[in-house]
C-alpha positions as CSV (number, residue, x, y, z in Angstrom):
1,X,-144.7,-42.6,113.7
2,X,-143.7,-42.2,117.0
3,X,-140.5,-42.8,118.5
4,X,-140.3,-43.6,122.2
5,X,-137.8,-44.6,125.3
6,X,-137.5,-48.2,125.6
7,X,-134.2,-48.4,127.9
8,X,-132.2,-45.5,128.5
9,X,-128.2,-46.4,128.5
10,X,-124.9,-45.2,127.9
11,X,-124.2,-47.9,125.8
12,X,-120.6,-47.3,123.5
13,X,-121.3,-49.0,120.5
14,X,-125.6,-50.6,121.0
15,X,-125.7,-53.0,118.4
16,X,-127.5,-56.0,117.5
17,X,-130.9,-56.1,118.6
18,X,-132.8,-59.6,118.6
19,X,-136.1,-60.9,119.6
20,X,-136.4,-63.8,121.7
21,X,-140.8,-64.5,121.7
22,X,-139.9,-67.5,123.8
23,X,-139.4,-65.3,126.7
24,X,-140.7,-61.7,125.5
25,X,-137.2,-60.7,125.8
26,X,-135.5,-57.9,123.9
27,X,-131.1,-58.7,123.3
28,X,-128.9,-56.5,122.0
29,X,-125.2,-56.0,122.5
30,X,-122.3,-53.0,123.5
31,X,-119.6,-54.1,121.7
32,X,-117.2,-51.4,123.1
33,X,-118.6,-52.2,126.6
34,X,-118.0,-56.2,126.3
35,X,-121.8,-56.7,127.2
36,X,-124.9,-58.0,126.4
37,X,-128.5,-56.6,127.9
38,X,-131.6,-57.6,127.5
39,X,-135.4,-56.2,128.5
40,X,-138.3,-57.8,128.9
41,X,-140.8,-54.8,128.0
42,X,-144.0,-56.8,129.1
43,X,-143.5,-56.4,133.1
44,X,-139.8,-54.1,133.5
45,X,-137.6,-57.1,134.0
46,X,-134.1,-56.4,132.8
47,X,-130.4,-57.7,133.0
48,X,-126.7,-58.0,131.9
49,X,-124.0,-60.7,130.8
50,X,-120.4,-59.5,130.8
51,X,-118.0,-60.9,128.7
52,X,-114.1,-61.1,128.5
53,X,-114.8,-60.3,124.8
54,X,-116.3,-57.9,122.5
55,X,-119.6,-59.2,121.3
56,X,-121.2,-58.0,117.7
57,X,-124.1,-60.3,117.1
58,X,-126.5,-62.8,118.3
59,X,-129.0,-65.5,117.4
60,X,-131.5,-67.6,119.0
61,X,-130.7,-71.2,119.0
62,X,-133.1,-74.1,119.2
63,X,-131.2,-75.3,122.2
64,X,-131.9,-72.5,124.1
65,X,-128.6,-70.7,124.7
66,X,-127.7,-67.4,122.8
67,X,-125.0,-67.9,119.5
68,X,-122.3,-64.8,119.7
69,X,-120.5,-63.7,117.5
70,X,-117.4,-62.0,119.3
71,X,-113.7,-61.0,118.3
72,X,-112.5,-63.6,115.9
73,X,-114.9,-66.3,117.2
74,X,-118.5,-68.0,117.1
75,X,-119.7,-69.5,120.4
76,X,-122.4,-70.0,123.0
77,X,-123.8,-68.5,125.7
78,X,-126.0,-69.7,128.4
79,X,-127.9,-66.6,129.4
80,X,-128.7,-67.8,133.1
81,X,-124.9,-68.3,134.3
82,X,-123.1,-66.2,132.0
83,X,-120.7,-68.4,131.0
84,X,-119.9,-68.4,127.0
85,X,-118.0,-70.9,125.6
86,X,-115.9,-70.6,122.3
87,X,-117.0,-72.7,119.0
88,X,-115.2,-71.9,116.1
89,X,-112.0,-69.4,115.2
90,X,-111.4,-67.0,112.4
91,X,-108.7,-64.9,111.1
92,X,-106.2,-65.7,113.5
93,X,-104.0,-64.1,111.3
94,X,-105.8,-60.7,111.9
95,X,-105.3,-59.6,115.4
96,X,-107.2,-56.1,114.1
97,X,-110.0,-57.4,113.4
98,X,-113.2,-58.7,114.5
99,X,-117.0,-59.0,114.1
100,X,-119.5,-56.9,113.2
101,X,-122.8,-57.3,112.6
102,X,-124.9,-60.8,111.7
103,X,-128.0,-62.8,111.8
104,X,-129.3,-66.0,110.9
105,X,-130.9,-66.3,107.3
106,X,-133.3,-68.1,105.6
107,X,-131.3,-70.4,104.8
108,X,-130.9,-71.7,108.5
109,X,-126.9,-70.4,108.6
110,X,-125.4,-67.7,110.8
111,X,-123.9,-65.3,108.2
112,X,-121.9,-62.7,109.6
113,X,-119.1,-59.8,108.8
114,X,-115.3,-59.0,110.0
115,X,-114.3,-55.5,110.1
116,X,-111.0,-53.8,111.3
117,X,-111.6,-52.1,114.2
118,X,-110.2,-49.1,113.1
119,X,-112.1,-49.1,110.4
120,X,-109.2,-49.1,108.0
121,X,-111.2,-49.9,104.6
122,X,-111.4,-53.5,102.8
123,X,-110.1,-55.0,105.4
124,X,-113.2,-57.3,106.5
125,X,-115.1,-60.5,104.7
126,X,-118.7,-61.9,104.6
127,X,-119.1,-65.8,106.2
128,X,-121.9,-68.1,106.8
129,X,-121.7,-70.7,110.0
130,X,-123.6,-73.5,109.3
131,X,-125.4,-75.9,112.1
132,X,-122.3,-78.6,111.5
133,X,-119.9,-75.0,112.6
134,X,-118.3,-75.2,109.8
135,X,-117.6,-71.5,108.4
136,X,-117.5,-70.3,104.8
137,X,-115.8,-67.8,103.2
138,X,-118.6,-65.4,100.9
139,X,-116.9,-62.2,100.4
140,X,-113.7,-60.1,101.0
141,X,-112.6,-57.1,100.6
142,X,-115.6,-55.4,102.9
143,X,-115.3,-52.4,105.0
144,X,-118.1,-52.4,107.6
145,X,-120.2,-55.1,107.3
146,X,-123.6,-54.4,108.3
147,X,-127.5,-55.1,107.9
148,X,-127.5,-58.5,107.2
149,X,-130.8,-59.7,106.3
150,X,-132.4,-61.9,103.9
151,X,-135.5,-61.3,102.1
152,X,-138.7,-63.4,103.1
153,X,-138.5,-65.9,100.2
154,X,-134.4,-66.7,101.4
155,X,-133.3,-65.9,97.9
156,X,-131.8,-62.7,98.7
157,X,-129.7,-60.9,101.1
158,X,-128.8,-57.8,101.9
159,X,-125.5,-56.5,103.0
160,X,-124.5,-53.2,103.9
161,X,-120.9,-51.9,103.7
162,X,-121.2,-48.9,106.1
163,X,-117.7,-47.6,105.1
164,X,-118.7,-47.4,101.6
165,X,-122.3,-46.4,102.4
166,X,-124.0,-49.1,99.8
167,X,-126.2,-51.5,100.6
168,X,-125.9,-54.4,98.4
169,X,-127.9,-57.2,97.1
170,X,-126.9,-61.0,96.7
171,X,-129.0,-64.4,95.5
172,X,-127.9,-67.1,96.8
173,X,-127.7,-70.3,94.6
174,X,-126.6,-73.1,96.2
175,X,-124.8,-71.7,99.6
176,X,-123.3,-69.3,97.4
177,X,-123.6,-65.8,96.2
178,X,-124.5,-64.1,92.5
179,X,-123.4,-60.7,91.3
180,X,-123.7,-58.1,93.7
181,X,-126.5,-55.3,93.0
182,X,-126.3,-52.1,94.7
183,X,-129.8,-51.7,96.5
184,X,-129.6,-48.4,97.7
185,X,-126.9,-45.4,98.6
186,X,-127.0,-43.4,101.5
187,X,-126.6,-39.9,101.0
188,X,-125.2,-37.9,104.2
189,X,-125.1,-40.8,106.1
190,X,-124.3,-44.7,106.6
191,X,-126.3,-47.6,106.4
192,X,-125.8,-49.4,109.5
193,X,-127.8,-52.6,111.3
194,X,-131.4,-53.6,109.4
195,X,-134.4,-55.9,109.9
196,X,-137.2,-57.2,107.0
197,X,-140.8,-57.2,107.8
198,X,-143.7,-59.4,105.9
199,X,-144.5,-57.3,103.4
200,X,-140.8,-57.5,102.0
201,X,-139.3,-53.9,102.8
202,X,-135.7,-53.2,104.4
203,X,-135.4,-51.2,107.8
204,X,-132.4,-49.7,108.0
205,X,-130.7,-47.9,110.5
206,X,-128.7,-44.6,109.6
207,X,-125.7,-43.9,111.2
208,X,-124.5,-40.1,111.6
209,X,-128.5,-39.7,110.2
210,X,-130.7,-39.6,113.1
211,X,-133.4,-42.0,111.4
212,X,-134.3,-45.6,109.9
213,X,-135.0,-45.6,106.5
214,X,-138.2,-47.9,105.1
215,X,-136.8,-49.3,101.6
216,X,-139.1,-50.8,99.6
217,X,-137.8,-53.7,97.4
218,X,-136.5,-52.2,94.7
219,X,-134.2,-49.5,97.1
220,X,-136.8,-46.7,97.4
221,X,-137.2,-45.1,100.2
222,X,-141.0,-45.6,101.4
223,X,-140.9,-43.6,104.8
224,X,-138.6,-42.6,107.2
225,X,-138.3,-42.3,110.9
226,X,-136.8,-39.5,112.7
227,X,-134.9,-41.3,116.4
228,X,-133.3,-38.6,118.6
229,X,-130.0,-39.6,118.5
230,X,-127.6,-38.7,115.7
231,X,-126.0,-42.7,115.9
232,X,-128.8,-45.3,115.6
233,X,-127.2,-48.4,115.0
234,X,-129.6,-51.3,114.2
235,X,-132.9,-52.3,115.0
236,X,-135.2,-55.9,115.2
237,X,-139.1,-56.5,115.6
238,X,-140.5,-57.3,118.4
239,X,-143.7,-58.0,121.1
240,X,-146.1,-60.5,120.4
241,X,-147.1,-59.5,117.3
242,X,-144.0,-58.2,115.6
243,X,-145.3,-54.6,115.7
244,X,-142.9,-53.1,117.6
245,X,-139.4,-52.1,115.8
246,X,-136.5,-51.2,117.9
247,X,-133.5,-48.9,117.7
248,X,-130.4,-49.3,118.9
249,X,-127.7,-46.5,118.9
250,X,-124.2,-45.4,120.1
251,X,-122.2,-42.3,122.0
252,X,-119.0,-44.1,120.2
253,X,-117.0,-40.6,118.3
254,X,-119.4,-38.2,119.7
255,X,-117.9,-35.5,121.2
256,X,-118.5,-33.5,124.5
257,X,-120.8,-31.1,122.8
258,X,-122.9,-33.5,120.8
259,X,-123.6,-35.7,124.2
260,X,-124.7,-32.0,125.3
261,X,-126.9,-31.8,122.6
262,X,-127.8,-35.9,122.5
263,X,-128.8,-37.0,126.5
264,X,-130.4,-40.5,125.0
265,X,-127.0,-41.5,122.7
266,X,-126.6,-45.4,123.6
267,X,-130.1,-45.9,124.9
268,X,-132.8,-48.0,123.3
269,X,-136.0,-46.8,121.4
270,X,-139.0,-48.3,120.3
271,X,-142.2,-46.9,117.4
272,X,-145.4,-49.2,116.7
273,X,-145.4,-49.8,113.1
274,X,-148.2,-50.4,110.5
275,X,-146.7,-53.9,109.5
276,X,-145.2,-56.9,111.0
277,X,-141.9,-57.8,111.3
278,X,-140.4,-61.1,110.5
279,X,-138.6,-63.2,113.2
280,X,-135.5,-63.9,112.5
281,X,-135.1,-68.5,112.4
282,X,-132.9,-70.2,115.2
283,X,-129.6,-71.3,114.3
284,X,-129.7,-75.0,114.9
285,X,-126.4,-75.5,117.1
């Protein structure tokens, strides 16, 4: 499978990548850089939104305007002036924190993941915003949230604790969660942003591994694809038919000699896959 260029950057920390079919438009965030970008791969078309805060996440709501996940809040963005406007706190009480990584499940909710931003361990939670904005506590006690997905059916979801290199597995009875499984272990590397396709297998991006990972559902790994970076971060379908999976990835912690060695660190890639993604539902704000 080949891996191409589908926006060089020098993004920080490229996370979060989201398909908008609406507008053929490709988001993703730099959460270090306090920005979101966005492609339109169809005719060239690019551009920026700056923020005051450091966005994680995002989702497409059925209003139109981009949900963010940013800091220690949930709020809206409308892409054409820039302007984002706070919705909801959290953890107030935990000025070291803020959000990682998140996505809107099949459920309909925004469910998303604190972290300490110096990755001190155990120090984040799970939570799921629901269309009235009201946010509930899931989980504590996570490291680095990450690849939060749910299965095509919505009885599952996948989270990935990147500190502790698991990713786990959760049904969800009644807005809540069951017994963790572990789903799969990374070996040599962390499990970092991830995205379902139909047929029910995990993408999932491999930090410090230089590759995404195809799991099938029971955690094996089904293929793998090699990116040229050693920091891919997280990746999302996309194009009109889904085909088109793409990479994030960050020049965060590399040093001088391994940006030598890495010229694309922070860009965007893109491979044609065999399979369809699926598109992730809009968050009805």
């Amino acid at each position: 499978m080949r891996v191409e260029l589908a926006a060089r950057r020098e993004n920080l920390l490229g996370e979060g990548p989201l398909w908008d079919p609406s507008l053929g438009r490709l988001y993703w965030v730099d959460i270090r850089g306090k920005r979101i970008e966005w492609v339109e791969p169809a005719h060239g078309a690019e551009g920026r939104c700056d923020l005051d805060v450091r966005p994680s996440a995002l989702a497409l709501c059925d209003g139109g305007e981009l949900l963010v996940a940013a800091e220690r809040c949930i709020g809206l963005l409308d892409v054409r002036t820039g302007v984002f406007r706070p919705r909801v706190f959290f953890e107030e009480d935990k000025p070291g924190n803020r959000t990682n990584d998140g996505g809107v499940a099949g459920d309909g909710r925004f469910w998303f993941g604190t972290m300490d931003d110096g990755g001190e361990p155990a120090q984040g939670a799970l939570y799921a915003l629901s269309s009235d904005w009201r946010v509930s506590l899931l989980k504590q006690g996570i490291s680095i949230p990450n690849g939060i997905v749910s299965s095509p059916d919505g009885r599952l979801i996948y989270v990935a604790d990147s500190g502790e290199g698991v990713i786990w597995s959760y049904g969800i009875v009644e807005g809540a969660l069951s017994a963790p499984s572990v789903f799969f272990r990374s070996a040599g590397a962390s499990p970092d942003g991830a995205a379902m396709d139909a047929e029910g297998y995990l993408w999932s991006a491999q930090w410090d591994g230089a590759c995404v990972l195809r799991l099938s559902p029971d955690g094996a790994v089904e293929r793998k694809i090699d990116v040229p970076v050693s920091r891919p971060t997280a990746c999302a379908f996309g194009d009109s038919d889904l085909r088109t999976l793409y990479i994030t990835s960050a020049r965060d912690g590399l040093s001088a000699d391994q940006l030598m060695r890495e010229p694309l660190a922070g860009s965007v890639f893109s491979a044609r896959t065999h399979v369809a993604g699926l598109q992730r539902p809009l968050f009805a704000a």
